[in-house]
Every structure is written in structure tokens, then in C-alpha cells.
C-alpha positions in Angstrom: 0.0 0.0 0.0 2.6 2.5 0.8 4.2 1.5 -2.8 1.3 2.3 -4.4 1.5 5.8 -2.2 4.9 6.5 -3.5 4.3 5.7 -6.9 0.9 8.0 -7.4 3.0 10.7 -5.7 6.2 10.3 -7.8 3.5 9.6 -11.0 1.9 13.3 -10.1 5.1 14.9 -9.5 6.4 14.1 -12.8 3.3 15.4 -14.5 3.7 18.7 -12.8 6.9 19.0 -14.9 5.1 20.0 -18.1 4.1 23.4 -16.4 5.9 24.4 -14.0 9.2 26.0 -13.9 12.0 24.8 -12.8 12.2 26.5 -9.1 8.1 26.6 -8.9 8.5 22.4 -10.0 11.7 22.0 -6.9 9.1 23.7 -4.1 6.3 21.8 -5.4 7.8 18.5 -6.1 9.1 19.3 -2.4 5.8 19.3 -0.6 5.4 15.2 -0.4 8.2 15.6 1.9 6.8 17.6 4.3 4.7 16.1 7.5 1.1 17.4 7.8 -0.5 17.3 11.0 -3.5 18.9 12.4 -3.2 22.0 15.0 -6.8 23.3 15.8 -10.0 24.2 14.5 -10.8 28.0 15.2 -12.8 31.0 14.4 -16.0 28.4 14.6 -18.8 31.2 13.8 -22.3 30.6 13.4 -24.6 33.9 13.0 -22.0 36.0 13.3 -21.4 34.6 16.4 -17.5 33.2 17.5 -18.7 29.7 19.0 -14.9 28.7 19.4 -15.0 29.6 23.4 -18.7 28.8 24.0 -18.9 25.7 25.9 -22.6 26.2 26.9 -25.6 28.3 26.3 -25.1 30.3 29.3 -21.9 31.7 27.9 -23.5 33.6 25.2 -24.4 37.2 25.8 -28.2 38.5 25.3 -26.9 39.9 21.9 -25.9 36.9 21.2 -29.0 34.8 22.0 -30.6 37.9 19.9 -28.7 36.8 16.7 -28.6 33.0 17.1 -32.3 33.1 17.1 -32.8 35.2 14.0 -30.9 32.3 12.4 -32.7 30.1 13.7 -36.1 31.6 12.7 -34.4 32.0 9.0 -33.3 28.5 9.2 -30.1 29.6 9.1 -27.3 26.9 10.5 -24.3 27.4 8.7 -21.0 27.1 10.5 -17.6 28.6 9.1 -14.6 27.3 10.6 -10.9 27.5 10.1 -9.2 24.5 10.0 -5.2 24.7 11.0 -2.9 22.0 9.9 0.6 22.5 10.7 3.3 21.9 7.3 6.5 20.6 8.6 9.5 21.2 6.0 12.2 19.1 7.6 14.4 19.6 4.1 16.6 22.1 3.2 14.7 23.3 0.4 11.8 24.8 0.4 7.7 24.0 -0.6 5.2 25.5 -1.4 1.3 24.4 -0.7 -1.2 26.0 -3.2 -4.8 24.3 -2.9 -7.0 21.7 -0.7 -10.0 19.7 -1.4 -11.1 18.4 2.3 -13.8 16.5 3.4 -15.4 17.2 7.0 -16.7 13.8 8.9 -17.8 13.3 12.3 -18.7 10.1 13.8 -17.1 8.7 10.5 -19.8 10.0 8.6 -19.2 12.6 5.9 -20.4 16.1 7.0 -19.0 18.4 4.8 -16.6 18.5 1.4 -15.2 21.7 -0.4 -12.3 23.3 -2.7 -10.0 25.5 -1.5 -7.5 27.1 -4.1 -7.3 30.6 -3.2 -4.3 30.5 -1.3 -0.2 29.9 -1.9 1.6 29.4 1.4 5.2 29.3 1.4 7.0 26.5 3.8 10.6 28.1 4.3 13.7 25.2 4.9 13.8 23.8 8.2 10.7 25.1 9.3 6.5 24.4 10.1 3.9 26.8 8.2 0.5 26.9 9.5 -1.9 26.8 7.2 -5.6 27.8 7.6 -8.0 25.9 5.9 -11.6 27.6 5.7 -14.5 25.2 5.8 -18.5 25.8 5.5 -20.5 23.5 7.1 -24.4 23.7 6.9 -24.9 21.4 9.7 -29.2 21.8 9.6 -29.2 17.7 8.8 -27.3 16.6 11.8 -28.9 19.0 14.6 -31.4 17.4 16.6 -34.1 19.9 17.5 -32.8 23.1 16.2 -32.2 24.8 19.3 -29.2 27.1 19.8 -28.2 24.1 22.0 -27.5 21.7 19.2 -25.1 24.2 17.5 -23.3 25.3 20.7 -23.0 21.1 21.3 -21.7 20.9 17.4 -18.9 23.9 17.9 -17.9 22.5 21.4 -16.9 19.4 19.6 -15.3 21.1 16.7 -13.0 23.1 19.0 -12.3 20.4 21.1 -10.4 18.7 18.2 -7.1 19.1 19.0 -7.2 20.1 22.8 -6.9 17.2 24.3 -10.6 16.2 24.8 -12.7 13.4 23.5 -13.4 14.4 19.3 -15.0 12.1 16.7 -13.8 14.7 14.1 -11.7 13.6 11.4 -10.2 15.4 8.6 -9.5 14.2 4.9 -7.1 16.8 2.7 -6.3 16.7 -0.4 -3.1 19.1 -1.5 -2.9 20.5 -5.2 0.3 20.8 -6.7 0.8 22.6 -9.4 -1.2 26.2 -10.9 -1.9 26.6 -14.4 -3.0 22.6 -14.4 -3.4 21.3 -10.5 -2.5 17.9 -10.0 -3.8 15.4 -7.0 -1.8 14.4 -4.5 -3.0 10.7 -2.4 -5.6 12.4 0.4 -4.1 13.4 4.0 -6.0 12.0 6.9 -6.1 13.6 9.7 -8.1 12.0 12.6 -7.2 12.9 16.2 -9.7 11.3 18.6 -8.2 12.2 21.8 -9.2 10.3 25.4 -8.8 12.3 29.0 -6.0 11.1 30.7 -8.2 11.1 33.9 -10.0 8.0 34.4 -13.3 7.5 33.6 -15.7 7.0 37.0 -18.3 4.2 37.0 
């Protein structure tokens, strides 16, 4: 399996040759040495409303409550989020990251997919980039009674990905390489489901 990895990476690397120059093609080809990992996910905003410190409904201001159920009364429950994932660049040359597809699942179940290609981040020699990722999640299928509750519930477990708390959230990337004709490289997974150290009472 990791074979076939190497050989659809080295196959896409190659094909990025016939348009991209020769420094663009070295940083580029250089980016399936790099380690991805995730960091956080933050700036979870529903509403207008930053969810990302909101660990109950008694943590959101009357203004708050004011907006949250104005989207609720326009059916409104889409979530935008920022997804971090950390570049490593162990080399001594430098790569370059242009563009994600991603997939959003929770409980292993696909939530949300999307394209983002709007960005060029630089990973310098010797160094980690962090690299946001935006998402948009319309999360109306999955909330139970469309209460502000269910969404507070949905961005508790978002930002809890990555902070050492129980997540089911797991992330599927796939980089770009490449401008004028992207190429696919083999999907990143990234699927941190952490457990308290504590143990659990009976």
C-alpha cells in the first residue's frame, strides 16, 4: 500500500513537470516531503457569532441569543470554521502548498466537502507553516431539534479537536500541486480522537 503511495505521488510529481518551472516544480515537487498534521480548528462562527470559546448556552451574551435566534427563525445553520494543519518542512529546500479539497466527517460519517484554491503558502527550509484551511459547514441535517443548543453542542466538539478532549472529528485533505494545471496528490487524513487522561468514573 505504501508503494502504491509512493508511486501515485512520484507519478503526479512528474506530470507537474510539463508546467511548472523549474524553481516553482523544486518547491512543489518538495511538498510530499513535508509532514502534515492537524493544530486546531478555530474561528467556529455561526450567526456571526464566535462559537470557538462557547462551551454552553449560558456563555452567550443576550446579543448573542438575539442573533442566534434570528438564524434560527431563518433556518439559518451554517457554520464557518478554520481549519489549522501544521506543514513541517524538515528539508533544506523549500515548498510550497497551493490548494485543498477536504472532506469534513464526524462520527465517521461525511459532513462536509469543499475546494479550496485561493491561497499559496510558502513552507521556508527547516521550518513548520501553519496553514488555515476555511470550511463551511451547513450542519441543519445533523442537529437534533434546532435549538441554539444543538449548535453550541456541534462547535464545542469542533474546537475540542485538538485540545486534548474526547473528538470524533476527522479530517481528509487533499493538496494541489501545481497552478496553471493542479494535480492530486493521495488524500491526507487527519483523525485525532483524543481520550482524557483522567479515568473515567463508574
Amino acid at each position: 500500500m505504501k508503494t502504491l503511495r509512493k508511486i501515485t505521488i512520484i507519478v503526479a510529481v512528474a506530470c507537474a513537470t510539463l508546467f511548472a518551472g523549474c524553481a516553482s516544480l523544486a518547491q512543489i515537487a518538495n511538498l510530499i516531503n513535508c509532514k502534515f498534521s492537524m493544530a486546531n480548528i478555530s474561528d467556529i462562527t455561526w450567526a456571526d457569532i464566535n462559537l470557538s470559546n462557547i462551551k454552553s448556552v449560558s456563555d452567550l451574551s443576550l446579543s448573542m441569543l438575539q442573533k442566534a435566534a434570528t438564524a434560527i427563525k431563518n433556518k439559518d445553520f451554517g457554520v464557518s470554521a478554520n481549519l489549522n494543519v501544521d506543514v513541517k518542512n524538515e528539508t533544506t529546500q523549500p515548498a510550497k502548498v497551493f490548494a485543498f479539497d477536504y472532506e469534513l466527517l464526524l462520527e465517521n460519517n461525511p459532513l462536509a466537502s469543499g475546494k479550496n484554491s485561493n491561497f499559496s503558502y510558502a513552507v521556508n527550509p527547516k521550518s513548520t507553516t501553519r496553514v488555515p484551511v476555511p470550511l463551511k459547514v451547513d450542519i441543519v441535517q445533523i442537529i437534533k431539534n434546532g435549538q441554539v443548543g444543538d449548535v453550541v453542542n456541534f462547535a464545542r466538539n469542533l474546537s475540542d479537536y485538538g485540545n486534548g478532549k474526547e473528538s470524533n472529528v476527522k479530517i481528509k485533505l487533499t493538496p494541489y500541486i501545481g497552478t496553471k494545471k493542479p494535480t492530486k496528490l493521495a488524500p491526507i487524513v487527519l483523525n485525532k480522537t483524543f481520550q482524557s487522561s483522567a479515568p473515567k468514573k463508574n
